[in-house]
Structures are given as structure tokens and as C-alpha cells.
N, C-alpha and C positions, 0 to 999 in steps of 0.2 A: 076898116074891115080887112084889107089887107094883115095886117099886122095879125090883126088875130086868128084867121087863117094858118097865117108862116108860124106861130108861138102852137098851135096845137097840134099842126103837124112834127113842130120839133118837139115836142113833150113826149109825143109817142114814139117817134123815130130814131131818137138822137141820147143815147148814153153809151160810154167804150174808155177801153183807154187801151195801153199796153201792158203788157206784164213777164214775168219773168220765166225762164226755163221751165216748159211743164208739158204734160198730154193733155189731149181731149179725155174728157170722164168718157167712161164707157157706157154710162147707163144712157139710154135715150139717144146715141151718138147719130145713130141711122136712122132716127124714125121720123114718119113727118108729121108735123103739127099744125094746127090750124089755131090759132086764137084770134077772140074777137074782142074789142073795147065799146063800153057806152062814152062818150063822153059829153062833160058838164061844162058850161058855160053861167056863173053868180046860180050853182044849183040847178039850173035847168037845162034839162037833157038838149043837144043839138047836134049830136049825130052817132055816128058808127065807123067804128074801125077794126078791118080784119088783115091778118098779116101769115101769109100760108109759107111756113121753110119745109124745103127739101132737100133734103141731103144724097150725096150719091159720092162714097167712099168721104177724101177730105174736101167736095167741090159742093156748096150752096146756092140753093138757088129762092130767091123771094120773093113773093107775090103780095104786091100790097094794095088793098080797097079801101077808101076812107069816104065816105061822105056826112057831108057838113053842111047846117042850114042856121044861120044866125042874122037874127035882125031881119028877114025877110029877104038875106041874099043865100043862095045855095052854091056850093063847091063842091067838085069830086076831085078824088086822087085817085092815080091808077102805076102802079109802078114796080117795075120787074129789075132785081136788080142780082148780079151773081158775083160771089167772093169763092173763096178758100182759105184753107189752113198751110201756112208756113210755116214748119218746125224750124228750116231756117232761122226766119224772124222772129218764132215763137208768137206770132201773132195770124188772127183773120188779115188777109189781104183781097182789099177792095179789086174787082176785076171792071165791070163796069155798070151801068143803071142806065134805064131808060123811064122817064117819068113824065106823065101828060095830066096836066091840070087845068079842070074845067071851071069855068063862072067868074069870079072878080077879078082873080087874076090868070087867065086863062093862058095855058103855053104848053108848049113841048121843049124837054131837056135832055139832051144825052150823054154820057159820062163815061170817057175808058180812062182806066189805069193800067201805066207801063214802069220796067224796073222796082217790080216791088212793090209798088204804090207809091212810089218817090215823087211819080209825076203820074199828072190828068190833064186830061183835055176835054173842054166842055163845050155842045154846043145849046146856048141857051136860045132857042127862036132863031138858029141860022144865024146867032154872032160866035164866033170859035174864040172859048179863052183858054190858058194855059196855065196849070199854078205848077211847081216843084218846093219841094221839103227834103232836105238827108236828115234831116232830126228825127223822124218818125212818119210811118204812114200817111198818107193822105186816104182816110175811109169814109165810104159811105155811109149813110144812117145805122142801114140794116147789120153790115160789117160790127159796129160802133154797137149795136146793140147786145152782139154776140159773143163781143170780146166784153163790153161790162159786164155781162152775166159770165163768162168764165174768170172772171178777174174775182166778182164775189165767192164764185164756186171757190176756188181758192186761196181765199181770205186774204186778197186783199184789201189795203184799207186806202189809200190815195192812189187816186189814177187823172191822167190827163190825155187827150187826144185831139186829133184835126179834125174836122169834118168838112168835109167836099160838100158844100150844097152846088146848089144850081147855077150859083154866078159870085160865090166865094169860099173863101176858107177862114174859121173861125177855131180858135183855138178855147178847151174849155176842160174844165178842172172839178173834180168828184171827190165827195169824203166819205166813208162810211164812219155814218153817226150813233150805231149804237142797236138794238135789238126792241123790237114793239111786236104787239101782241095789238092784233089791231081790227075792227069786223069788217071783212070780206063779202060778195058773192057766193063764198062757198065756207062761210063760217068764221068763228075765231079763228085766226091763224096768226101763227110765230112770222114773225116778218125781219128782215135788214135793212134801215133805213139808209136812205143814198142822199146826198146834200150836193148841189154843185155849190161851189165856192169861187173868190174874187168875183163878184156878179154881187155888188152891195145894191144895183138899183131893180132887184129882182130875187125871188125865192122859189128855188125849184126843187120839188125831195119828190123821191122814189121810192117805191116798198117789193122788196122781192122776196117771195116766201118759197122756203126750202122744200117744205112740203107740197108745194106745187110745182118741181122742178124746174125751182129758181128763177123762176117767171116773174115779170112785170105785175103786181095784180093791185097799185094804187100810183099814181102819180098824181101831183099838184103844181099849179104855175102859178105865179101873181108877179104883176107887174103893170104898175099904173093904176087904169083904171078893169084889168086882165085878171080873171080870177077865175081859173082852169082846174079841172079835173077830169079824171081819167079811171077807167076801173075794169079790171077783167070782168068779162062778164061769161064769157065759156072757152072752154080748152079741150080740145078734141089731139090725140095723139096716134098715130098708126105706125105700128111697127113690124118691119119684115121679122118672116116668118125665121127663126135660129136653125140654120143649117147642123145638121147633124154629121159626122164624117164617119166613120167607119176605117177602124184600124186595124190591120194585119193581126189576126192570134200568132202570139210570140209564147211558146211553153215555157215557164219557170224551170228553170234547170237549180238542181239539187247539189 
């Protein structure tokens, strides 16, 4: 039970990599969003997942609620976790996460990243570990989620990244497989198919559709006896109001 717990929290949590010299898109850069997931368990529904980003200039902050009921055992996720944007590094950099999880495996985690996200330190239940990386980031889920959606946004096609869980770092690798037309929540939709790769004893693909500003809106897991799914089920977006400025009258001169 374990196990399938930690597999559906990272299906939803966990895609990123790095990518190369670029801006933030402007469209949607400040607004905050609210999406919620059903998620499937061999086709039958077993829980809900909502994940609320806020932005405040290049500083994020994200609010995560999950809960999960399988086999007659129930879990919640609760977890607040805050990055930003490094033109710098051209990358999201993890700052830190606080995560408390109820039922099977029940715990509190907390997460700061310093230098960049070069280094973390974690404390899992009151045991304090320490990872460091100079190859690339060490990020969190949500970080990881932000930067693979900017990484499709601008087409790329292979990405790989760290992820900082709770009590290690796992290194993991993304391809984009190609373009599907696929039924949604909210219709036919034009989708981008996401494949993680080296992972022969598991199959994870991702759909992100443009028309819904690049958003997660299908993911699948299987492994073993694990056979996961995932699906937007609403998106709520709120955006500040466009400041208008007011410029000095300059007369054309003749």
C-alpha cells in the first residue's frame, strides 16, 4: 500500500528537467490557478488531487491537497512548497517544502534548498539528511512540474532532472513522443505526449494540452501489479487586474 501511495503522488507531482536560455511566457505569468485531479486506481476512482500556484513577481508559492482511499486504507497530503525563477540558471529553483502525510505512511518532511539548489537539507520525522549536486538543481515536485511545462512550452524534446523527495534523490529522464488528439474533461483536445525513459520495468506518459495552457490534463502509471491514472478534472485561473499607466502628452513637432 505503501508503494502505491508514493507511485501516485509522484505521477502527479513529479515531471521537470532544465532547459536552455529563455523567458517566462507572458500569458498567465501572474495569475493564480487552481487545478484539481480525479485519480484512478485498475479504472476505479480513489481519490482527489488539488494543487493551487501563486505567483508574486518571479517567486512561487504551492499549495497541495491530495487525498487517497485504496483497499480500505485512506491517506492525505498536505504540502506547501516555495521556488522561483533564475534567469541566472535559466531554471525554476527549489527554495523549500513542507509536507505532512496522513494514514499508511504517516509523517512530517521539511525541505530547504541553498546555493542554487545545489544543496538540501531534509528533515524526515526529526532525522536531518543532506544531498548536494553541481550537475543541476536539486527540485522539488512542484519546481519539476513548472519547469517541464516550460520546457514543452518551448519545445523541448529530452529533458532530465533531480527530484528531492522526502528521504532521497532520484534522477529521471523525459521524451517528447509526439502529438495525440485525445478525449479529455473538457473535450477533444490537441495534446503532447511526455514518456519518461531508462525506466524498462515501468511505463509513465503524460499529456499536456496547449489549449489548456499547457497543463497536465491525462497521466498514466503501470508498474507491476500498479496501473494508475490521472485526469484534470477542473481549472480555475485568476488573474490580476492589467495596470494601466498613463503617459505624459508629448506634441508632434512638424
Amino acid at each position: 500500500m505503501k508503494s502505491t501511495y508514493l507511485s501516485i503522488t509522484a505521477l502527479l507531482m513529479s515531471f521537470s528537467s532544465l532547459l536552455p536560455a529563455t523567458e517566462l511566457p507572458k500569458k498567465y505569468h501572474q495569475c493564480k490557478k487552481i487545478l484539481t485531479y480525479n485519480v484512478f486506481f485498475h479504472g476505479a476512482k480513489i481519490g482527489t488531487f488539488e494543487r493551487q500556484i501563486n505567483w508574486n513577481n518571479n517567486n512561487v508559492n504551492v499549495y497541495t491537497y491530495s487525498k487517497i482511499d485504496v483497499l480500505v486504507t485512506k491517506s492525505s497530503l498536505k504540502q506547501h512548497s516555495s521556488y522561483n525563477w533564475s534567469a541566472e540558471k535559466n531554471s525554476f529553483i527549489s527554495q523549500s517544502f513542507d509536507r505532512d502525510v496522513k494514514g499508511l505512511i504517516s509523517g512530517k518532511f521539511t525541505a530547504k534548498f541553498s546555493d542554487n539548489a545545489s544543496k538540501s537539507s531534509v528533515d524526515s520525522n526529526g532525522k536531518i539528511m543532506t544531498f548536494s549536486d553541481d550537475s543541476m538543481p536539486l527540485l522539488d515536485a512542484d519546481a519539476l512540474a513548472s519547469q517541464m511545462r516550460l520546457n514543452i512550452i518551448n519545445d523541448e524534446t529530452k529533458f532530465d532532472f533531480l527530484l528531492q523527495d522526502a528521504d532521497e534523490v532520484n534522477h529521471y529522464f523525459f521524451e517528447v513522443k509526439g502529438q495525440e488528439t485525445i478525449n479529455t474533461n473538457f473535450g477533444k483536445l490537441k495534446t503532447i505526449r511526455v514518456e519518461q525513459t531508462r525506466k524498462s520495468d515501468r511505463k509513465l506518459y503524460l499529456w499536456f494540452a496547449p489549449e489548456l495552457d499547457y497543463q497536465l490534463v491525462l497521466g498514466t502509471y503501470k508498474r507491476n501489479i500498479l496501473d494508475l491514472k490521472t485526469t484534470l478534472n477542473s481549472k480555475k485561473v485568476v488573474c490580476p487586474p492589467v495596470k494601466v499607466v498613463s503617459q505624459p502628452f508629448i506634441p508632434q513637432t512638424q
